[in-house]
N, C-alpha and C positions, 0 to 999 in steps of 0.2 A: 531628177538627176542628183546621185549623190556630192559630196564634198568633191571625194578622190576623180569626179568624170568631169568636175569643171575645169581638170587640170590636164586632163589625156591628149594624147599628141592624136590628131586624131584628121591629117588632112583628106578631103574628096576630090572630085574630080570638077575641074572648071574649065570654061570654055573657052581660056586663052590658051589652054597646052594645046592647041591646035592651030596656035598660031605658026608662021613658017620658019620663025627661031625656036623652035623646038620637035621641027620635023628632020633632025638628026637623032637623036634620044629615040624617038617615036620608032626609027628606025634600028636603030640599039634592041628596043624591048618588041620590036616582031621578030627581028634575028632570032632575039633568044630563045621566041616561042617555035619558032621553025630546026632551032637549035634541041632541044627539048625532043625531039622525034627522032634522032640523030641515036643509031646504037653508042653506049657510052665509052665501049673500046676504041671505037676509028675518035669520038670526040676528046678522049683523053692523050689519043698518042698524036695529035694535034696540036692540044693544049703544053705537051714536050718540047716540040719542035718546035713550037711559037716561046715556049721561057726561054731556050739557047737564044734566042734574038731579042727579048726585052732584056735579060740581063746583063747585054750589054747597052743599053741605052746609058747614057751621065742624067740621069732621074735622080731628083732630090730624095725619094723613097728609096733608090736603091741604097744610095750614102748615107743613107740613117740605118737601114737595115745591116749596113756591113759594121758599121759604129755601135748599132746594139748587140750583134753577133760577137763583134773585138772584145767589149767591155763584159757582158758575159762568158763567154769560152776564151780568156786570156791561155789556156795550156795548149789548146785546139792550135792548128798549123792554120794561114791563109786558106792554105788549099781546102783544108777538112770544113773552115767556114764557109767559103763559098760551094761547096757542096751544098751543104745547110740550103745557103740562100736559094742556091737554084730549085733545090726539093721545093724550098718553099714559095716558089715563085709556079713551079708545075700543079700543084698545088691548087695553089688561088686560082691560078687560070681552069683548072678542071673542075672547080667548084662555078665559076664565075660563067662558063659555056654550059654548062648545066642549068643555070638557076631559074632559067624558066621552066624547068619540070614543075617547082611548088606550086603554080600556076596552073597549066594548063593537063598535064598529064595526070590521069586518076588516082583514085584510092591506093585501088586495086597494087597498081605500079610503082606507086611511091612506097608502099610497105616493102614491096620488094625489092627495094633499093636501103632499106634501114635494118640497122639491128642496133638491139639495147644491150648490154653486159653490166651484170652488178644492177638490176633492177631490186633486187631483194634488201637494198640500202636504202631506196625513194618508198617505192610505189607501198609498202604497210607499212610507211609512216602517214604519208597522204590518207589512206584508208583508215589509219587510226584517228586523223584531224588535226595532227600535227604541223604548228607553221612552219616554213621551209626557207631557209636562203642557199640556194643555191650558190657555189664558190665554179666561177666559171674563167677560162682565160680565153682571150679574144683568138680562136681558132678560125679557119678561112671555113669551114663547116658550120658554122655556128649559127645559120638562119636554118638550114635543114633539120638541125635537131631540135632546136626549137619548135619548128611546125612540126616534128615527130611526138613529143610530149603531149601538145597541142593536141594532136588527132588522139591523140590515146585517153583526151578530159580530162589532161591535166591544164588548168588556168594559169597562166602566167603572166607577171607583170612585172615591167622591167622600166630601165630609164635611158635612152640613147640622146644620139646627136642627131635631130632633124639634117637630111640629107638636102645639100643649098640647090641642086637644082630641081623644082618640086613638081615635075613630073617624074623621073627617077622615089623621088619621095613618099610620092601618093602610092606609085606600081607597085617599091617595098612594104610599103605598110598595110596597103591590101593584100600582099603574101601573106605579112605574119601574121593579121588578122582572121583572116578565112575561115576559121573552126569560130569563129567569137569566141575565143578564149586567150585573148591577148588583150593587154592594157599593157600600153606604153605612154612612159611618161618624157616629156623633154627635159634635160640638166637643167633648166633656166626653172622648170617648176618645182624646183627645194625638193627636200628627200622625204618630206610630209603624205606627199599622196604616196609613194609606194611601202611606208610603213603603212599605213592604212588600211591597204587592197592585199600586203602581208598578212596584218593581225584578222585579214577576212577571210583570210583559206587561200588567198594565189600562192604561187611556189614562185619567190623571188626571187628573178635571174638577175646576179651579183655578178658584172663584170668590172674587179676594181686594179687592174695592172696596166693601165694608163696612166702615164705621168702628171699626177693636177697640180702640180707647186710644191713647194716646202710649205705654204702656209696650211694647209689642208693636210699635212703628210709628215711623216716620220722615216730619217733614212735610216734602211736595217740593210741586209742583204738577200740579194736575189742573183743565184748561181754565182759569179766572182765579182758584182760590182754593188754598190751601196746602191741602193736604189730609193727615191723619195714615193713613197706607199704611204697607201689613205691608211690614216686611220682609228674607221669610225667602225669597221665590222663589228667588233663587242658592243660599240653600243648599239645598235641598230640589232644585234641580237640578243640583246641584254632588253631592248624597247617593244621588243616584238615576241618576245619568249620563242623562239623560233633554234631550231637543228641546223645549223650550216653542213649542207651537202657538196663537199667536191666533185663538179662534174668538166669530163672533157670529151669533144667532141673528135672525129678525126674521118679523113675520106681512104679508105682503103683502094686502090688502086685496082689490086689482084682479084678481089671478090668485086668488085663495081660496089662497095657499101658505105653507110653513112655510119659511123658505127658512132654510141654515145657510150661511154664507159663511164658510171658512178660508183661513186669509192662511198665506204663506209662516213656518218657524222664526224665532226671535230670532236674529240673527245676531251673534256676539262675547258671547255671555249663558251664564253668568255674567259680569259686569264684572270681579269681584275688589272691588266696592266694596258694601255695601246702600246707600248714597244713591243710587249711580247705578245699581243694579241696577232701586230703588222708582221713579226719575223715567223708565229706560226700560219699565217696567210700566205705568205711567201714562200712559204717551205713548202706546203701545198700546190702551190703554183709552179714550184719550181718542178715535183715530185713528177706534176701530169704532163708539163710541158718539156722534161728530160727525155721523157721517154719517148718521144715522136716530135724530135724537134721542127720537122720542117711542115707539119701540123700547123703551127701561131705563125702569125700576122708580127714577122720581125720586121715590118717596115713603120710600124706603128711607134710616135713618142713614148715609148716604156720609161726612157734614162737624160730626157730634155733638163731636166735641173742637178744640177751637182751638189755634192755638200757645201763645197768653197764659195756657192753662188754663181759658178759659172753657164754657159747654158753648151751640150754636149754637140747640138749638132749648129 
């Protein structure tokens, strides 16, 4: 086992998930799989009918998502953001009734649920041997594409947040593993193993538009609010000699597709500065995530710290 594998997030299966505190979940992930064989038309305009009713739930997600919506679209009207939110809440849910297809449904069907745009940006760099960090924003699509890369031999290794309950945990990470070509690393194991499995030829999936503190982060702007953003991308690609690729993911409705849209490298990146390294990240971020707003995961801590020190939500 190399350095980078003594660090992989890497849970199995044990023989307490079958204890009877956990045969609610158990029942979550057969739904899903019975879910999965469901045409995706009748399960999408389901997934509609079911956001008109969680959007009104008093959900702490939902008051963070309207607080991140406020603070970025300050010109936007109430109305025009709760549109946003409901897209985005239709969304998750049609990603979310789906996601046992990665699973159990074949090759064959999963291709025909994906498309790639802008491969001519990744796929002859890859083939050149180029290292890659992928510039990604936390979209509700964002395990599908990933297993889309995956299946196409491209290796990926990335760094999440262990899911707390670990039967949910093991089931996800058996998805994104399934090609063996996923390494995933836990936050808690330092940013060491995924520069590593980086300067080895994986394509590093970079999802950095989580709020981690001021202490790790620099406020620049992102769409109308100052936002506290990492940042360590120049060096981690300054460490790794590595192409920062902006990629965004997004679920098409109309066509039932997964679609991955990648943009062209960062050009002149590293800056030599982290403020201007953080505001051309975010300009980025902002670029992929304007254009299909209700695409990203607005219920996620984007804007939890302020400049003043105060905390937003």
């Amino acid at each position: 086992m190399s350095t980078s594998d003594k660090h992989l997030h890497n849970p199995t299966f044990e023989w307490r998930f079958l204890h009877p505190r956990f045969w609610g979940v158990w029942c979550i992930v057969f739904l899903s799989f019975l879910l999965a064989f469901v045409p995706f038309r009748i399960r999408d305009k389901f997934a509609c009918k079911l956001a008109k009713l969680v959007i009104k739930r008093k959900a702490s997600s939902l008051k963070r998502a309207r607080l991140n919506l406020a603070q970025c679209f300050s010109e936007k009207t109430p109305e025009e953001r709760e549109a946003i939110l409901l897209s985005s809440i239709e969304v998750g849910l049609q990603f979310c009734l789906a996601y046992g297809e990665l699973l159990v449904r074949s090759e064959k069907y999963k291709k025909s649920r994906d498309a790639v745009f802008g491969g001519e940006h990744l796929f002859p760099l890859i083939e050149k041997g180029e290292n890659i960090i992928s510039l990604t924003p936390h979209c509700w699509s964002i395990d599908y594409t990933g297993s889309m890369l995956a299946s196409r031999g491209v290796t990926i290794t990335t760094i999440m947040r262990p899911q707390r309950n670990p039967v949910f945990d093991w089931f996800m990470h058996k998805q994104r593993t399934q090609y063996g070509r996923g390494m995933v690393y836990p936050r808690d194991a330092s940013i060491k193993p995924f520069l590593k499995s980086v300067k080895e030829g994986c394509l590093g999936y970079y999802l950095p538009d989580e709020d981690h503190g001021a202490q790790q982060s620099v406020f620049v702007p992102f769409f109308d609010a100052e936002k506290a953003t990492l940042k360590g991308l120049g060096k981690l690609t300054k460490l790794t000699n590595a192409k920062v690729v902006p990629m965004f993911q997004a679920y098409n409705a109309q066509s039932g597709k997964y679609e991955l849209h990648i943009f062209p490298a960062l050009e002149n990146f590293p800056t030599g500065d982290e403020t201007q390294d953080a505001i051309v990240m975010n300009k980025a971020l902002e670029d992929m995530i304007g254009s299909c707003p209700e695409q990203y995961m607005w219920i996620l801590n984007i804007l939890r710290t302020r400049p003043d020190g105060s905390r937003l939500y």
